[in-house]
KEFI-52341 format. One line per field, with one value per atom (N, C-alpha, C, O): residue number from 1; x, y, z. Coordinates in steps of 0.05 Angstrom, whole numbers, always signed. Each point is the difference from the previous one (the first is absolute). Last residue first. Layout:
// KEFI-52341
seq <- (NUM,...)
c1 <- (X,...)
c2 <- (Y,...)
c3 <- (Z,...)
// end
This chain:
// KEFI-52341
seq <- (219,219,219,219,218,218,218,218,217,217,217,217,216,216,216,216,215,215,215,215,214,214,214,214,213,213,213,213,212,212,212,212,211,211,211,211,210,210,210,210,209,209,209,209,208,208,208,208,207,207,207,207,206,206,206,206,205,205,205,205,204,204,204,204,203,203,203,203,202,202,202,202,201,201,201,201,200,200,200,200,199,199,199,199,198,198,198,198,197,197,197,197,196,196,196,196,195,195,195,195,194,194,194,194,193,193,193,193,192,192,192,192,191,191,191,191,190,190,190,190,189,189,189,189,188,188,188,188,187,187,187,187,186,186,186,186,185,185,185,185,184,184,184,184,183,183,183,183,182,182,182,182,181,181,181,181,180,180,180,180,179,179,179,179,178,178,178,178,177,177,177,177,176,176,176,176,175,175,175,175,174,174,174,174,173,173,173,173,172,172,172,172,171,171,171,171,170,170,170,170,169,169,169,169,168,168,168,168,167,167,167,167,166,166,166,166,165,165,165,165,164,164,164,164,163,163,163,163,162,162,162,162,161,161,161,161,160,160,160,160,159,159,159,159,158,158,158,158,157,157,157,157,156,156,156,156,155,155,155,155,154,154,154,154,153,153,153,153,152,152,152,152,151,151,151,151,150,150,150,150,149,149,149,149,148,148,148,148,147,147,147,147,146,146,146,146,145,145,145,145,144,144,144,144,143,143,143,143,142,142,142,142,141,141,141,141,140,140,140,140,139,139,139,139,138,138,138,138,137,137,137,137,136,136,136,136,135,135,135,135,134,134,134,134,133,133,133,133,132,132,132,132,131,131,131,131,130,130,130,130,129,129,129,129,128,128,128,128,127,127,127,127,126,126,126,126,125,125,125,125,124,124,124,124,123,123,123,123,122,122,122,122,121,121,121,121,120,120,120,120,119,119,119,119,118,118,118,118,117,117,117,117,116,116,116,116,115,115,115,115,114,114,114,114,113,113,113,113,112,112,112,112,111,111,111,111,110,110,110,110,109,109,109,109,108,108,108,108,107,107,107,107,106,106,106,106,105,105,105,105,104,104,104,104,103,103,103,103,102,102,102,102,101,101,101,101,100,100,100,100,99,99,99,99,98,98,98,98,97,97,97,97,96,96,96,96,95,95,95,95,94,94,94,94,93,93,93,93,92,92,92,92,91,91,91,91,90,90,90,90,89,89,89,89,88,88,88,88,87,87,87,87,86,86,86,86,85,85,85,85,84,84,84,84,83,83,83,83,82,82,82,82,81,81,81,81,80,80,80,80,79,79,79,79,78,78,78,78,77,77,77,77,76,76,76,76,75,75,75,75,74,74,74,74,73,73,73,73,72,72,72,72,71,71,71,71,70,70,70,70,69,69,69,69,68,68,68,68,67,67,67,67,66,66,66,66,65,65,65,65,64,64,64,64,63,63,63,63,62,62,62,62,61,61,61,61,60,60,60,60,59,59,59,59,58,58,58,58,57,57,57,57,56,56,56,56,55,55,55,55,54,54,54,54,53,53,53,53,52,52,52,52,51,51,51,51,50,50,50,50,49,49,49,49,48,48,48,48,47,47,47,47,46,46,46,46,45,45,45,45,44,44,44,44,43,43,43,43,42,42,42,42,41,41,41,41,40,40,40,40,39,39,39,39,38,38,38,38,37,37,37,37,36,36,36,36,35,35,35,35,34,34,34,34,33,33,33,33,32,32,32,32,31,31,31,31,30,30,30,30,29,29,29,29,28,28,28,28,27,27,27,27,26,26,26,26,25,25,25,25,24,24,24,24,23,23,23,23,22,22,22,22,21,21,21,21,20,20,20,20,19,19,19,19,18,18,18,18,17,17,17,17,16,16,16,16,15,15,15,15,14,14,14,14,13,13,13,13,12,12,12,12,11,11,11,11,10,10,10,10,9,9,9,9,8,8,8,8,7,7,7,7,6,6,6,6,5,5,5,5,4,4,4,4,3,3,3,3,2,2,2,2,1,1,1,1)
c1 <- (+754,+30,+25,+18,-112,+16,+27,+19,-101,+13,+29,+16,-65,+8,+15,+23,-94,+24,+31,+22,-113,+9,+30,+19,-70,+9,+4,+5,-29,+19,+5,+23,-88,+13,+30,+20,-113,+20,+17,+14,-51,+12,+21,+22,-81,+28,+8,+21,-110,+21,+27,+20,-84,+6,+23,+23,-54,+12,+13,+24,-100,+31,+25,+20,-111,+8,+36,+21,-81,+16,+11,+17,-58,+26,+10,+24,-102,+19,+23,+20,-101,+21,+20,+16,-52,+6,+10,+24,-81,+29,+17,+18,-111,+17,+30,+20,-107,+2,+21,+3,+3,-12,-6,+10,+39,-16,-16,-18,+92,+8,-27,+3,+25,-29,+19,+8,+63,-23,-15,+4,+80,-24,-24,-20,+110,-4,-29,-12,+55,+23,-4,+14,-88,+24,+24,+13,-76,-14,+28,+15,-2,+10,-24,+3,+4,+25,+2,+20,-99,+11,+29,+4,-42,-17,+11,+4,+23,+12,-11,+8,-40,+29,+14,+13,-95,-4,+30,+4,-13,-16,+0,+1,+12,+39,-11,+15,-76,+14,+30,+20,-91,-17,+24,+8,+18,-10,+4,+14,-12,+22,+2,+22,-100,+12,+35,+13,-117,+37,+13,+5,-106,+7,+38,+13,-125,+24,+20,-2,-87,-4,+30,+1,-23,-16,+11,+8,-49,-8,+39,+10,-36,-5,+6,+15,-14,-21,-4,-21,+112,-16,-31,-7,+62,+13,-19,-12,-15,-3,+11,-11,+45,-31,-8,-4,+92,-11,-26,-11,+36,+9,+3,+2,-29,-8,-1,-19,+85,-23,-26,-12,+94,+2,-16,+0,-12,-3,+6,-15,+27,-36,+3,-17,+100,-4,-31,-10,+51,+13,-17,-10,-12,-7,+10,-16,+50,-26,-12,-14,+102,+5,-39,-9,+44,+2,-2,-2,-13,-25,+6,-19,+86,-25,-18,-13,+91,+8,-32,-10,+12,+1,-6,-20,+34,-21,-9,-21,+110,-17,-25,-8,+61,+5,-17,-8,-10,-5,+4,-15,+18,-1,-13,-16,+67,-27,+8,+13,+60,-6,-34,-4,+37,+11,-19,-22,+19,+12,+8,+16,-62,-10,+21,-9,+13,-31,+0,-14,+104,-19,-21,-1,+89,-22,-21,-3,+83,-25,-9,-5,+83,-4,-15,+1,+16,+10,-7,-8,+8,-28,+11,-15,+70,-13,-25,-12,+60,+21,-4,+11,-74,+10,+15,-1,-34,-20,+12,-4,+60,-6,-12,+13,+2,+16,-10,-2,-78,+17,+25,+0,-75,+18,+23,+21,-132,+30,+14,-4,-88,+9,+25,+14,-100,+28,+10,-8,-66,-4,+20,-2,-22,+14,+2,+12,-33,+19,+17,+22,-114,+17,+32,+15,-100,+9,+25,+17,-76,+29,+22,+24,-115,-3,+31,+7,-36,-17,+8,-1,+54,-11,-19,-4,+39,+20,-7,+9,-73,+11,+28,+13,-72,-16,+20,+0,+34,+11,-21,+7,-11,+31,+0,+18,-100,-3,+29,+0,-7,-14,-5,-3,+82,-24,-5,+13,+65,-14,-32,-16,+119,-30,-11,-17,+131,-21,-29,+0,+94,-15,-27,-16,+127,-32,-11,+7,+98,-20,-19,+0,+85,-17,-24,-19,+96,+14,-34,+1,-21,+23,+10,+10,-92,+4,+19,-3,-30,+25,-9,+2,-79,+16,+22,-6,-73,+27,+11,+11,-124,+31,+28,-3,-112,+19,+31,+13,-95,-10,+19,+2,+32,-12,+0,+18,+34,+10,-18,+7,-38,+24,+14,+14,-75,-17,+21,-4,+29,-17,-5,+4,+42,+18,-17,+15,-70,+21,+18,-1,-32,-26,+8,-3,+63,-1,-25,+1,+7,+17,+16,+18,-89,-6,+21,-1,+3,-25,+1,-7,+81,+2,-21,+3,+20,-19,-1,-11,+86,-15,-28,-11,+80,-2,-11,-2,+57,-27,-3,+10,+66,-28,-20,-21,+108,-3,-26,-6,+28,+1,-10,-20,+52,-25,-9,-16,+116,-24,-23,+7,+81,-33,-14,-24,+115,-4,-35,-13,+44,+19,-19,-18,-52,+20,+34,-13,-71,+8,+17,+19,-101,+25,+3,-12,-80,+17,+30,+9,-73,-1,+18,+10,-87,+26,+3,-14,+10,-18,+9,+24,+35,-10,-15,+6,+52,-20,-21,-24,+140,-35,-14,+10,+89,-14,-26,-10,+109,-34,-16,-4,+113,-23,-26,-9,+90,-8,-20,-13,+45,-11,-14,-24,+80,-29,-15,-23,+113,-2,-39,-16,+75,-11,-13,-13,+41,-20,-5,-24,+97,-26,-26,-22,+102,+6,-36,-18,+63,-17,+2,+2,+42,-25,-18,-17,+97,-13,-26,-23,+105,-7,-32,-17,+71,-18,-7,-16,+55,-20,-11,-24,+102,-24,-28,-20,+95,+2,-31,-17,+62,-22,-16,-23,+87,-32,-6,-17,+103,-25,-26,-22,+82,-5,-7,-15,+38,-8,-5,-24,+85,-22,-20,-19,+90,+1,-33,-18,+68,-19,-5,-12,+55,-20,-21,-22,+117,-28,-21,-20,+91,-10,-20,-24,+67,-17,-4,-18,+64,-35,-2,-24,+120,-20,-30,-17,+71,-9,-19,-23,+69,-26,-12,-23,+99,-19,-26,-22,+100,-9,-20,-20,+60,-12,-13,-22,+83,-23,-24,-24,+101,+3,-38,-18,+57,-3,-4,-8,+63,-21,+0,+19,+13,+6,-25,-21,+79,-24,+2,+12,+42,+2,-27,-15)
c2 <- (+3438,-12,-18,-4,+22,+26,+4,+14,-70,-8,+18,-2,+7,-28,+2,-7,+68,+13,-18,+11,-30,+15,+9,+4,-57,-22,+21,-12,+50,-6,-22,-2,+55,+12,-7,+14,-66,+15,+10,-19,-8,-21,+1,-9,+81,-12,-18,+6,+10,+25,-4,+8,-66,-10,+26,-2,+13,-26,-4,-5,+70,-1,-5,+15,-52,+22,+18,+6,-51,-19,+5,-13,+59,-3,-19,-7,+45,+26,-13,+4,-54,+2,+18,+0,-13,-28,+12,+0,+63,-2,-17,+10,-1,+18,-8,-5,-6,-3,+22,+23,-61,+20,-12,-21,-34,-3,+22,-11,+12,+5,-18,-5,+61,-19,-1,+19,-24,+22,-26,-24,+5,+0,+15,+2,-31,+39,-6,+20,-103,+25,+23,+14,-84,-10,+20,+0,+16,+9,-8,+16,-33,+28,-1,+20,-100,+6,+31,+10,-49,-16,+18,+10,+10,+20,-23,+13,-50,+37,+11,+11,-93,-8,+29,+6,-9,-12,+0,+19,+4,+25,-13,+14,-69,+20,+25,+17,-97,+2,+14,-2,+22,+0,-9,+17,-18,+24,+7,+13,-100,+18,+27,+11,-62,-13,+16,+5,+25,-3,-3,+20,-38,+1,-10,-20,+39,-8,+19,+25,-3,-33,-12,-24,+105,-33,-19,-22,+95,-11,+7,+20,-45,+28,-7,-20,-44,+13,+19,+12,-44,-21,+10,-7,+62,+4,-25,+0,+14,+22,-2,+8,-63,-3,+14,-10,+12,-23,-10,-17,+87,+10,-23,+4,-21,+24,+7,+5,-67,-8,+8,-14,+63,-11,-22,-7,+50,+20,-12,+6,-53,+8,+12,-2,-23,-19,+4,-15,+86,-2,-16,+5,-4,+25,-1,+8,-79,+4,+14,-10,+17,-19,-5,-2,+73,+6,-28,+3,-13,+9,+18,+5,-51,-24,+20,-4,+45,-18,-19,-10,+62,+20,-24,-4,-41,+7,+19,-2,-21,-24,+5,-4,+67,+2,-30,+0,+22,+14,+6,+11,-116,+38,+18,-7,-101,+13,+17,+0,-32,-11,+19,+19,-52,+21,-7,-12,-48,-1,+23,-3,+0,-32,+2,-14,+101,-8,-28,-8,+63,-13,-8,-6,+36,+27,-24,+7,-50,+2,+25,+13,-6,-2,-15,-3,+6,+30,-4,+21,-92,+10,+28,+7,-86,+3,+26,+5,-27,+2,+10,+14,-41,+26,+3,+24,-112,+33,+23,+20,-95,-6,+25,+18,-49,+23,+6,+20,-33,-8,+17,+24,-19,+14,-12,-1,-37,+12,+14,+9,+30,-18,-8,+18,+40,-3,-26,-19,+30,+14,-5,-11,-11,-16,+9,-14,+85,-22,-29,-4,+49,+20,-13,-9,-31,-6,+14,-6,-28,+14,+2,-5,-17,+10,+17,+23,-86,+28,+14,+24,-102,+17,+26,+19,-83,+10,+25,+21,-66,+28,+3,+20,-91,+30,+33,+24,-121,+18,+16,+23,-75,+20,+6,+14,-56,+17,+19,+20,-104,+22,+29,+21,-92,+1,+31,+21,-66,-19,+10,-18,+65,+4,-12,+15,-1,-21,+6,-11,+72,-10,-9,+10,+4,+3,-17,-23,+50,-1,-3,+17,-27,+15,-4,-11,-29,+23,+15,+21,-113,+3,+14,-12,+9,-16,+19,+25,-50,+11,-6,-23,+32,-19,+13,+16,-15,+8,-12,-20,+32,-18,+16,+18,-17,+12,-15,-11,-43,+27,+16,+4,-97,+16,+17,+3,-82,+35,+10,+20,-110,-2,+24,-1,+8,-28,+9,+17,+23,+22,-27,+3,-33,+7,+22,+13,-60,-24,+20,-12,+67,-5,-24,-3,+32,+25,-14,+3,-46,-8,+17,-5,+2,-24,+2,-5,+77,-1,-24,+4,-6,+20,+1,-3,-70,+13,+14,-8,-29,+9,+6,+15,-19,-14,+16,+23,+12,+3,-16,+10,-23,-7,+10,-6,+30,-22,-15,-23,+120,-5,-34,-5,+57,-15,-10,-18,+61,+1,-24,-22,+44,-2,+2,+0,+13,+11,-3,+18,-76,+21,+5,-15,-34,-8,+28,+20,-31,+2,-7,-5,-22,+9,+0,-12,+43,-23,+6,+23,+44,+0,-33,-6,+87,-27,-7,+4,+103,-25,-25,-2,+90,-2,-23,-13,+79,-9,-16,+7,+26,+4,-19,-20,+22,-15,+16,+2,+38,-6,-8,+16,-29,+16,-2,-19,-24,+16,+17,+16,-104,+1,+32,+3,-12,-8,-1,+11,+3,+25,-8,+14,-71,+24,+23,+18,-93,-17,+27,+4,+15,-2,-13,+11,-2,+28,+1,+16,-117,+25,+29,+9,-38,-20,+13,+17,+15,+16,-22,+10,-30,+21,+10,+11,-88,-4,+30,+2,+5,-24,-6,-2,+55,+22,-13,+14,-74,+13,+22,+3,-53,-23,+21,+1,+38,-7,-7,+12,-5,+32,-8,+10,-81,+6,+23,+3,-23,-14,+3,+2,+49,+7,-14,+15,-52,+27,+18,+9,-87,-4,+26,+0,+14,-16,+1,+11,+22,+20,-14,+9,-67,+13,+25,-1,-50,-15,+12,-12,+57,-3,-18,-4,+5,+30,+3,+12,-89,+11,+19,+3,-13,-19,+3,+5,+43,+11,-12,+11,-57,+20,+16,+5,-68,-10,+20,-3,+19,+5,-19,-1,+67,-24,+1,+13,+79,-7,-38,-2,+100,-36,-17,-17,+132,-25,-21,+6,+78,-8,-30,-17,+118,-30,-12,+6)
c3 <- (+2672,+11,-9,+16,-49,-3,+10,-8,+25,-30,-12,-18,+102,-3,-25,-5,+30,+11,-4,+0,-27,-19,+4,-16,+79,-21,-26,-21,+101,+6,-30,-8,-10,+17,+11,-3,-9,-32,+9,+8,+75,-15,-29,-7,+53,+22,-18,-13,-18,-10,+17,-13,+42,-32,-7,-6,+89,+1,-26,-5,+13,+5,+5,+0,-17,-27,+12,-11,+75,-21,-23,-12,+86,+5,-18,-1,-17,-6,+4,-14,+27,-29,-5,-19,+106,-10,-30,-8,+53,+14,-17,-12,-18,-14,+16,-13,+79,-43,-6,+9,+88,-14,-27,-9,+92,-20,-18,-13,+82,-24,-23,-23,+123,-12,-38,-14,+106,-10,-22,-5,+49,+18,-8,+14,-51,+8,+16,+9,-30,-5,+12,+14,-27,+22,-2,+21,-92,+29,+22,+12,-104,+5,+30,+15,-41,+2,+0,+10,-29,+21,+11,+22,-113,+35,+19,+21,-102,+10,+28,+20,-56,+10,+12,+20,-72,+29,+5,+16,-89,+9,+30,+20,-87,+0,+24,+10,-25,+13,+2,+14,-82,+42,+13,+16,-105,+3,+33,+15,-56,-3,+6,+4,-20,+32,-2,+21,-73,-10,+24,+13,-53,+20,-5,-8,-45,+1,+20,+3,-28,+20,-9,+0,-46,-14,+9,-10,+54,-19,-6,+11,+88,-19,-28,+0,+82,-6,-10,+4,+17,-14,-3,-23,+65,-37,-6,-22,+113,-18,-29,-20,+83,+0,-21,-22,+49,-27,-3,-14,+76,-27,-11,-24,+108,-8,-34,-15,+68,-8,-15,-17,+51,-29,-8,-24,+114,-24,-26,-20,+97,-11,-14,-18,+56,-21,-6,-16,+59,-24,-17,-22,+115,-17,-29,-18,+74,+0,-13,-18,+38,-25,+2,-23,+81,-27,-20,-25,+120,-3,-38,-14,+63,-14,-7,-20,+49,-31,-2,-20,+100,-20,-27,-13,+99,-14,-20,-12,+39,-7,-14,-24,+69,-19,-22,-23,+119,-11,-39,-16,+72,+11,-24,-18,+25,+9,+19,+21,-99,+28,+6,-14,-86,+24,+23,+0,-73,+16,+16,+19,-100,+11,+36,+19,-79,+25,+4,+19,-22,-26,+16,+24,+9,+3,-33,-23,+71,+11,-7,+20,-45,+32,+10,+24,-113,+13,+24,+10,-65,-4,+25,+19,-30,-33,-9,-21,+115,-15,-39,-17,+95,+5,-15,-6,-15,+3,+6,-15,+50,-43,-7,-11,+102,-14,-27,-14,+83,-12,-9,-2,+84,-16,-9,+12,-5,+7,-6,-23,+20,-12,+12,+10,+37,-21,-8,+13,+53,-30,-19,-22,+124,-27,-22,-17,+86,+7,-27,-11,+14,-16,+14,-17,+33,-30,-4,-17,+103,-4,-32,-4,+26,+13,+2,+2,-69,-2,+24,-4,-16,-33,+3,-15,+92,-18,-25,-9,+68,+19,-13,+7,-45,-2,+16,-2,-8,-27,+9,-7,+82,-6,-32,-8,+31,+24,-17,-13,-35,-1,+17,-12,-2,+21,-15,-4,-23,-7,+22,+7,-42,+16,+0,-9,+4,-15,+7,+22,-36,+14,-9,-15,-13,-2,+15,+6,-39,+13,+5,+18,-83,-1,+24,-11,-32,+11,+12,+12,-42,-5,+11,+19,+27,-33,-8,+1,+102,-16,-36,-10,+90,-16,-17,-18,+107,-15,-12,+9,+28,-2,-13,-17,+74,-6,-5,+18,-7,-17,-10,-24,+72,+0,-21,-17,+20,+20,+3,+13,-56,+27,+6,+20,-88,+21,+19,+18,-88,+13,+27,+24,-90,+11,+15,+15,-89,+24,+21,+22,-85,+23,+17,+24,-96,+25,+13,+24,-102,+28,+20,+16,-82,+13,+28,+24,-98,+25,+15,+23,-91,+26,+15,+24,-103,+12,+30,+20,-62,-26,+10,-16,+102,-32,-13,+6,+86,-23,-23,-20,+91,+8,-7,+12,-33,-15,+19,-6,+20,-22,-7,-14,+89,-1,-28,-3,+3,+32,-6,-7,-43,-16,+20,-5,+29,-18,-14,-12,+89,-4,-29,-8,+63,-8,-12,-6,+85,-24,-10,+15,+58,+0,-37,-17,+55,-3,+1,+0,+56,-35,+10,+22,+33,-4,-32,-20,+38,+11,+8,+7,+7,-15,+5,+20,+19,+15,-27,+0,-8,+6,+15,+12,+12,-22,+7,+22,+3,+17,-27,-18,+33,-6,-6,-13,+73,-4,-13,+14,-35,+28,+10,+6,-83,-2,+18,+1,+0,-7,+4,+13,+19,+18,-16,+10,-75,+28,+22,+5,-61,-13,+14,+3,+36,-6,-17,+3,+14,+24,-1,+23,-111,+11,+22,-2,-23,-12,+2,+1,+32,+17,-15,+15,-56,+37,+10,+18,-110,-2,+32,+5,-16,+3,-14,-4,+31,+13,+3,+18,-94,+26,+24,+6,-75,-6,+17,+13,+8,+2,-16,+5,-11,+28,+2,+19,-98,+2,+32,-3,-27,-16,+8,+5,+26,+19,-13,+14,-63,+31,+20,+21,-119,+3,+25,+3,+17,-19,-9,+9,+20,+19,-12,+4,-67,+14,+27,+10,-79,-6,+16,-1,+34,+3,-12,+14,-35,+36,+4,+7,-84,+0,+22,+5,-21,-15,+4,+0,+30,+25,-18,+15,-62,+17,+20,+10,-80,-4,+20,-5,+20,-11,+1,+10,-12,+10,-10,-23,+1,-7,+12,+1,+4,+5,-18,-12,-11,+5,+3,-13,+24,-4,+4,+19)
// end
């Protein structure tokens, strides 16, 4: 037998489930406040310089106009040489004293070396393994000392094709030759500038290509 219930008492009933709903918000709305206030209280703020107060989300942001030198040096007057400034999600520290960029940039270069650690970069660029942004070390310096060596050598070779008769120069060439040895050193770490390496791997590139676009037609 099924009962039916009238329909007044149905109403009753979403009107106590309503307020009942409605009183566990309020509820884990007051607990979760001082829960947040101890949580902060609690964790140990760096030791960082003086900085202005900020605003949520843009931090310091809206106290740089259209001319930033003028007004990092207005905001140096009153914190001092050493400053902190939130810009947007992002951190940074202000130097306005010669003495602190010589013991930032030379004395303790290797400390600042790195770049922040953005998401955007790690996400678009395998980790950070790209030279505008991998962090300062070992692998850092491998990739500069190959984009160095690389970028003399294909200087090299538009020296030379431009000073040999008849002084004409194939940029299609130098840079299919430059792009390769970049990319086959960072892979295998070996010397891939020889004479001869470069065309063999491009001649086989081309024969990979017929190959699969013969293989294509056949399917």
């Amino acid at each position: 037998m099924i009962a039916i219930l009238p329909q007044k008492l149905q109403e009753k009933k979403k009107e106590d489930y309503g307020n009942i709903a409605n009183g566990l918000f309020f509820l884990i709305l007051l607990l979760s406040i001082p829960l947040f206030f101890l949580r902060r209280s609690l964790t140990k703020k760096p030791n960082l310089p003086p900085s202005p107060l900020k605003l949520p989300i843009i931090g310091h942001l809206h106290l740089i106009d259209p001319s930033p030198h003028q007004s990092l040096h207005d905001l140096s007057k009153k914190y001092g040489p050493l400053m902190h400034l939130q810009l947007g999600q992002v951190p940074t520290l202000i130097v306005s004293s010669p003495q602190y960029a010589e013991e930032i940039l030379k004395t303790q270069d290797k400390i600042f070396g790195s770049r922040p650690a953005l998401k955007v970069p790690r996400l678009l660029l395998y980790g950070t393994r790209d030279i505008a942004f991998a962090p300062y070390g070992e692998f850092w310096r491998h990739i500069r000392r190959v984009r160095d060596e690389t970028v003399a050598h294909m200087i090299q070779n538009i020296r030379n094709a431009a000073g040999s008769p008849p002084g004409l120069v194939n940029l299609g060439d130098i840079l299919y030759a430059f792009t390769t040895s970049v990319i086959a050193r960072v892979t295998f770490r070996e010397e891939f500038l020889r004479p001869g390496v470069i065309e063999r791997i491009r001649k086989l590139i081309e024969e990979n290509s017929k190959l699969r676009e013969g293989a294509g037609r056949h399917v």
